[in-house]
C-alpha positions as CSV (number, residue, x, y, z in Angstrom):
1,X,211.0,139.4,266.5
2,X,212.5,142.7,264.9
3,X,216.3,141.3,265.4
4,X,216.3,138.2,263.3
5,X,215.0,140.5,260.1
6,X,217.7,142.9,260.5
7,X,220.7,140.8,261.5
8,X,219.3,138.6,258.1
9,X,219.3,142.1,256.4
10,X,222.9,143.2,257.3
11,X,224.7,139.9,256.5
12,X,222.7,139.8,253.2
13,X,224.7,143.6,252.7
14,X,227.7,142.4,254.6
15,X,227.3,139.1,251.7
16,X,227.0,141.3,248.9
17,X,229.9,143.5,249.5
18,X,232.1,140.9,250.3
19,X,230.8,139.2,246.5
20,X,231.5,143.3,244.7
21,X,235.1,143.0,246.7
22,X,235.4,139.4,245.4
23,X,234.4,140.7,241.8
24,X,237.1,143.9,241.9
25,X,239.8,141.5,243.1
26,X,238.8,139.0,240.6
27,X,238.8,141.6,237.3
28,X,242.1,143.1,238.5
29,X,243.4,139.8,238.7
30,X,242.1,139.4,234.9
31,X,243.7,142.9,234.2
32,X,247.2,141.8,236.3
33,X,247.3,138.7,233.9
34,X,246.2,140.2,230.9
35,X,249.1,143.0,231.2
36,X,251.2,140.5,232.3
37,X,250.7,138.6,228.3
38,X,250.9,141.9,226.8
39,X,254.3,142.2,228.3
40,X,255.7,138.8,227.2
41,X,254.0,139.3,223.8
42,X,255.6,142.8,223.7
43,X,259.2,141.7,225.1
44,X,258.9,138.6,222.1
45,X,258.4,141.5,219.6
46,X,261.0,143.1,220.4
47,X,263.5,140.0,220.6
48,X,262.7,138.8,217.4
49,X,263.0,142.0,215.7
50,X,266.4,142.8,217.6
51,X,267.6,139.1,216.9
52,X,266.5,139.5,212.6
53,X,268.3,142.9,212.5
54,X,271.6,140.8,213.7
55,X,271.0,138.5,211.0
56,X,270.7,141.0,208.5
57,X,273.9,142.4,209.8
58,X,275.3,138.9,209.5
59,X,274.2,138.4,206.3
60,X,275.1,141.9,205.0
61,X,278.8,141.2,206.9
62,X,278.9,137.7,205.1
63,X,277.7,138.3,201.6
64,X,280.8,140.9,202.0
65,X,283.1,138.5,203.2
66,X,281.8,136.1,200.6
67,X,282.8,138.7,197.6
68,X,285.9,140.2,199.2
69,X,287.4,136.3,199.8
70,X,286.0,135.5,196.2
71,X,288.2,138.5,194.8
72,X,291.2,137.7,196.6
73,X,290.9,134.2,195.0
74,X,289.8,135.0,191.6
75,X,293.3,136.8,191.9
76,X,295.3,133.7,193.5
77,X,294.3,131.6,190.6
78,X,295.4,134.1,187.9
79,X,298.5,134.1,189.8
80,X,299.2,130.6,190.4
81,X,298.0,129.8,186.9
82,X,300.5,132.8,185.4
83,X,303.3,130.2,187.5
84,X,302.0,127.2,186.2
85,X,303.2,128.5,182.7
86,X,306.5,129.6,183.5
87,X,306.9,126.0,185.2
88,X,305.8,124.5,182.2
89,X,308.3,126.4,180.4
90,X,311.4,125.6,182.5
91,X,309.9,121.9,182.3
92,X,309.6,121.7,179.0
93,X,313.5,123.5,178.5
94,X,314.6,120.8,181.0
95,X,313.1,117.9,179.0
96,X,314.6,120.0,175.6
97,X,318.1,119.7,177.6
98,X,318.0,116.4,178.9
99,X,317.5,115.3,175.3
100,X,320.2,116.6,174.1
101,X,322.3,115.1,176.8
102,X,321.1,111.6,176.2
103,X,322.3,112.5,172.4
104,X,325.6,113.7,173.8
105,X,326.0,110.7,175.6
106,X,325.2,108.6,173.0
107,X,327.5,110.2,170.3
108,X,330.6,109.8,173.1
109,X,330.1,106.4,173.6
110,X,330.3,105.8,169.5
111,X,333.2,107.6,169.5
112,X,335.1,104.8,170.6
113,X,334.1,102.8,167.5
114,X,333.8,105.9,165.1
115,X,336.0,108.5,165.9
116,X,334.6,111.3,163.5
117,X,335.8,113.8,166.4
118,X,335.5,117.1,164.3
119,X,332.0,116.7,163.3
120,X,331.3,115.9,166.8
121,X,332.9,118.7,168.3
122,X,331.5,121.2,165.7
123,X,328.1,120.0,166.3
124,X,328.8,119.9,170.4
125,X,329.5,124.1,170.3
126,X,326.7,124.9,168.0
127,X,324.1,123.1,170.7
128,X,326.0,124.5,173.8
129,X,325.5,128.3,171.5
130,X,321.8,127.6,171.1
131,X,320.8,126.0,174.6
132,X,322.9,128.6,176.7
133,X,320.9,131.6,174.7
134,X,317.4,129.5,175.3
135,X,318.3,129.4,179.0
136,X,319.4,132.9,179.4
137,X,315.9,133.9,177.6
138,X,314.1,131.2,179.8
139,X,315.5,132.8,183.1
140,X,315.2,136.7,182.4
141,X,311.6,135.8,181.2
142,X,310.3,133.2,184.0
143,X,311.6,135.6,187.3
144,X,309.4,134.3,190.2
145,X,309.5,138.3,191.7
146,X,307.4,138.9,188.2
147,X,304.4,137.4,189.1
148,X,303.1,139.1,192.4
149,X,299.5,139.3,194.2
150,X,298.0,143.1,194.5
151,X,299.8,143.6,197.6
152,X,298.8,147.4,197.7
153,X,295.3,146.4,197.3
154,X,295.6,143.8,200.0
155,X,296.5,146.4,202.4
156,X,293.9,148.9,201.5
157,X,291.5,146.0,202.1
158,X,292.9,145.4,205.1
159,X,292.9,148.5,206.0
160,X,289.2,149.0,205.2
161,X,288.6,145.5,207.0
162,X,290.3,147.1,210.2
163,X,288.2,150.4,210.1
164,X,285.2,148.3,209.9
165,X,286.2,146.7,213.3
166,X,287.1,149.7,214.7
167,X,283.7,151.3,213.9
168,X,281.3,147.7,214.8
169,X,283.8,148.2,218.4
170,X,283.0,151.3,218.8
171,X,279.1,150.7,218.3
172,X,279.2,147.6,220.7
173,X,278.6,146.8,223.1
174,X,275.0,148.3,221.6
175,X,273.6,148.4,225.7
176,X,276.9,150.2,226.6
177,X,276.1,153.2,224.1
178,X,272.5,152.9,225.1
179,X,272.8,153.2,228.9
180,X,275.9,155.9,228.8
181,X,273.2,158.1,227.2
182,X,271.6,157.4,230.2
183,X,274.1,158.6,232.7
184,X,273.7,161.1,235.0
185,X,276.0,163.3,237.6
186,X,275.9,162.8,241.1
187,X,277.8,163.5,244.5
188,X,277.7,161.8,248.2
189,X,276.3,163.9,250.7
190,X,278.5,164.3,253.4
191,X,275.8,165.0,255.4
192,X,273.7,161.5,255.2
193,X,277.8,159.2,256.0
194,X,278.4,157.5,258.7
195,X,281.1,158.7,261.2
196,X,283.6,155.9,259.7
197,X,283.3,157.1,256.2
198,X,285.1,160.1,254.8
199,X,283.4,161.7,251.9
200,X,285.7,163.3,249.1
201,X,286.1,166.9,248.4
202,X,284.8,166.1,245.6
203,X,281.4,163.8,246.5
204,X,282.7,161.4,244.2
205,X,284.2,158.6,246.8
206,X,283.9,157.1,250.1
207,X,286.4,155.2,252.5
208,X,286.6,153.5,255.4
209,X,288.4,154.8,258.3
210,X,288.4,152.8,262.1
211,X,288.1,156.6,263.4
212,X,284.8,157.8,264.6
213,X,285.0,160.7,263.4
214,X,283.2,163.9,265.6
215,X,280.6,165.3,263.1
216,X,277.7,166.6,263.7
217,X,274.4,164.1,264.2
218,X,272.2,165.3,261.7
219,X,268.9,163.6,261.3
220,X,269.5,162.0,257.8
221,X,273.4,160.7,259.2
222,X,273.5,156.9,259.4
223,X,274.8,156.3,262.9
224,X,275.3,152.3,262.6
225,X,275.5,151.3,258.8
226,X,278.3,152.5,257.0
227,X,276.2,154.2,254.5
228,X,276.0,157.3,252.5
229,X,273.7,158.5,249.7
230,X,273.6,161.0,247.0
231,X,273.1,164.9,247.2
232,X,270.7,164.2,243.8
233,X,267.5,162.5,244.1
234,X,265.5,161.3,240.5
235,X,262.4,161.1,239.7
236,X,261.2,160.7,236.5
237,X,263.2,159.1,233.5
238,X,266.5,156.9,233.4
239,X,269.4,157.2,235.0
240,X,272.4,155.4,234.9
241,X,276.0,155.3,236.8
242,X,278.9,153.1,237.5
243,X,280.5,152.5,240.5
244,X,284.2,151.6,240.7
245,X,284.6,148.6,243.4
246,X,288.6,147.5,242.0
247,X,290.7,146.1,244.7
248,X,287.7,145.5,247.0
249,X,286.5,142.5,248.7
250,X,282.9,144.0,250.9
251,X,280.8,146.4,249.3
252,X,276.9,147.7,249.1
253,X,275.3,149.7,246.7
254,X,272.1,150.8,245.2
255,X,269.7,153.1,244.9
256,X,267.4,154.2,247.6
257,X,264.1,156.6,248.3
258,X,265.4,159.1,251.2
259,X,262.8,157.7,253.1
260,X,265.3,154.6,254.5
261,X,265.9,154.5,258.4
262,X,269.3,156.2,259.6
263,X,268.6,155.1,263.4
264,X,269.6,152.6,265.0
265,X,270.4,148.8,264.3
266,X,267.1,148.1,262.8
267,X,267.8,146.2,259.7
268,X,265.6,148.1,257.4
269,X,268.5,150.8,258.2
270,X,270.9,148.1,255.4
271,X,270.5,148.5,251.8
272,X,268.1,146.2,250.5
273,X,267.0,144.9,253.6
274,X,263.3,147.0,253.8
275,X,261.2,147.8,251.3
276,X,262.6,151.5,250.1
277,X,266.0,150.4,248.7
278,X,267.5,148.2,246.1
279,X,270.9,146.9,245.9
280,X,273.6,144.3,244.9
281,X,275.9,143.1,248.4
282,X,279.4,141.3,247.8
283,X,281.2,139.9,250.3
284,X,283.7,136.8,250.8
285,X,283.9,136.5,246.7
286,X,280.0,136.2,247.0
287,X,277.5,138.5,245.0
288,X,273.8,139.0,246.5
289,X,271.0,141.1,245.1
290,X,268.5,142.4,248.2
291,X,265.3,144.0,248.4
292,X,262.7,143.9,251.2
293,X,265.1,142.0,252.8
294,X,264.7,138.9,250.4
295,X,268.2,138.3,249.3
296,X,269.1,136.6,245.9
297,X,271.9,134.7,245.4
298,X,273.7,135.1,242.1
299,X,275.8,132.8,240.1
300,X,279.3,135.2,239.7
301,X,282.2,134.6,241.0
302,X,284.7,136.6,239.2
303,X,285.8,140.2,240.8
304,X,284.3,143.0,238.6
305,X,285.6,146.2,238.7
306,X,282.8,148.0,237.9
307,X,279.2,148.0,238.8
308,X,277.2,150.1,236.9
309,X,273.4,151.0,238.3
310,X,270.0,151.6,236.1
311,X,267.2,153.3,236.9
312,X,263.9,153.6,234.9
313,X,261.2,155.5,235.9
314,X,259.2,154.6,233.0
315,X,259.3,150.9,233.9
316,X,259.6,151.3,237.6
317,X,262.7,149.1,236.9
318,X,266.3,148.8,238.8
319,X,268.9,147.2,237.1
320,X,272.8,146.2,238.5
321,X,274.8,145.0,235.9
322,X,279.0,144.3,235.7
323,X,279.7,147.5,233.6
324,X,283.5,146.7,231.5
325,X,280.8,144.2,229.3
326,X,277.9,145.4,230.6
327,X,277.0,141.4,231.9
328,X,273.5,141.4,233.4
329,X,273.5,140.8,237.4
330,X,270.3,141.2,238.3
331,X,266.7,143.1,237.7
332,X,264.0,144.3,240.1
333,X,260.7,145.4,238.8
334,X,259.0,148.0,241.2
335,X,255.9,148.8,239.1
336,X,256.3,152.5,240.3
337,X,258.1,154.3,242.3
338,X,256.6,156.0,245.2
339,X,258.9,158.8,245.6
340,X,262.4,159.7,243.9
341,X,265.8,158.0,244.2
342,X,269.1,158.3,245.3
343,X,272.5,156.6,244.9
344,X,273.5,154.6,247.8
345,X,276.6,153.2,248.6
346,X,278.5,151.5,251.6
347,X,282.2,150.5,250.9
348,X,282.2,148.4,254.0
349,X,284.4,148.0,256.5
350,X,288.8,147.2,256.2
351,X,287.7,143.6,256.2
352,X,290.6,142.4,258.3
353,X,293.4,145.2,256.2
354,X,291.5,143.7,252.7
355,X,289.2,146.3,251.7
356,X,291.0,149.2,252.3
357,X,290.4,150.9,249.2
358,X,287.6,153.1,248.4
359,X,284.7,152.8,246.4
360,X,284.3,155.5,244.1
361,X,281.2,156.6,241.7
362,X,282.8,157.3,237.6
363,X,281.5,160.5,236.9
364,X,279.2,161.0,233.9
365,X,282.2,162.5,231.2
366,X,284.6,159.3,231.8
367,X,282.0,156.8,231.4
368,X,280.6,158.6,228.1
369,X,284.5,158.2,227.3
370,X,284.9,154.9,228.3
């Protein structure tokens, strides 16, 4: 009689923690959403106020180009108006002279019925005196090489117009400035390649070779994928590197927590195929982001050169993006990240003699350069 009362008791406790784990699920799911409108909200802020200050750097740049083009006209019209009244003069010298002709050819033909040939030929040389000396006034005073635009002025302008490109260049792309402040040194660890690869003096590259090479088997060397990650691990603010992949056609890389498997033919041992690395595959002209072995395809087919890599602690972010004009690839969001990062990278194998070439990380000076 004692059972039924206290199995009634415990699923009335077992009921009521289930409803208080319902509730907590059900307010974090208020909270998830309600962050997730502050974000949008937040990331619409921000668009609107980068897209108006583009505007106003439109509108500044046009209202220039609007008074600049307005000078250089105001001083076209003086010009061509300056012209128009030496034309007007050799018109008007031309009409004077075609005149007289018509006289002159009029007088000849009455000299046949008049022949009054000494007042004709008197008057004939006292013209011919008077229209030579207007001519020779008309062309010393109407020389086309008189009337000229500014052309100093043009080329300062010019000039000026040019240093003004030079300077908006160098300021653009603005996410290229931005993310080169970001960029940080690193060098491969010999100690974490595969057998196949061979690791520069200088940390900065890694190649394929089709020797197995006899190193020793330390426990963070990949033995099966040809990977290799950085000596530096991050783990707290942003981070940012480029990767040159030129002449290549098979490559991996990414960033990683030293945590990933080095064993074995496990996949989670892949960048981007388990859950503690992020990375950007191409292979056979195709691009694929991976992470947690969920791949993504993406929509490039063009051979980049560069890759450059993003990391931001702050918003638990990992970016890949084609560097030379810094063209978004693809974003993963990790919330936070559970421990701190490394470069990865995995120049893949010869590819049947077409990947030969290595694939090399741009150290921090010549991007800042670049």
């Amino acid at each position: 009689m004692c059972v039924q009362p206290f199995l009634q008791g415990t699923l009335e406790k077992h009921q009521e923690c289930l409803k208080k784990q319902r509730n907590a699920v059900k307010y974090r799911l208020k909270k998830l959403a309600a962050r997730q409108s502050e974000i949008t909200k937040k990331s619409s802020v921000i668009r609107e106020s980068i897209i108006q200050k583009y505007q106003e750097i439109k509108t500044v740049l046009d209202e220039d180009l609007r008074i600049t083009l307005s000078h250089l006209e105001m001083e076209e019209r003086a010009a061509i108006s300056a012209l128009d009244g030496l034309m007007e003069r050799n018109c008007s010298l031309i009409q004077d002279i075609e005149q007289d002709l018509a006289r002159l050819t009029l007088s000849l033909e009455q000299t046949d019925t008049e022949p009054d040939t000494m007042s004709f030929f008197s008057y004939s040389e006292l013209e011919d005196t008077v229209t030579v000396d207007r001519v020779i006034d008309l062309l010393n005073t109407t020389d086309p090489s008189s009337v000229t635009l500014d052309e100093a002025k043009a080329e300062q302008l010019l000039s000026l117009t040019n240093s003004m490109l030079l300077l908006v260049n160098s300021q653009t792309p603005i996410m290229k400035k931005l993310l080169n402040s970001y960029s940080s040194d690193v060098s491969l660890d010999p100690e974490t390649a595969h057998p196949k690869l061979i690791i520069s003096s200088q940390g900065d590259s890694a190649t394929y070779t089709d020797t197995w090479q006899q190193l020793p088997d330390h426990p963070g060397r990949f033995d099966t994928t040809l990977n290799v990650i950085s000596t530096e691990g991050f783990s707290f603010g942003r981070h940012y590197w480029e990767i040159d992949v030129s002449g290549k056609t098979y490559w991996e890389l990414g960033l990683t927590y030293p945590t990933i498997s080095r064993k074995g033919t496990t996949e989670d041992c892949w960048l981007g195929r388990g859950p503690e690395s992020w990375c950007v595959e191409f292979f056979d002209g195709e691009y694929t982001a991976w992470h947690a072995g969920v791949p993504h395809q993406l929509p490039f087919t063009k051979l980049f050169c560069r890759i450059g890599v993003l990391c931001s602690f702050p918003a638990g972010l990992v970016t890949f993006l084609e560097a030379d004009k810094m063209t978004p690839l693809f974003s993963f969001c990790a919330g936070t990240f559970s421990n701190c990062l490394h470069l990865a990278l995995c120049p893949g194998h010869d590819h049947n003699g077409k990947n030969v070439k290595p694939i090399v990380i741009c150290n921090a000076s010549s991007v800042i350069s670049d």
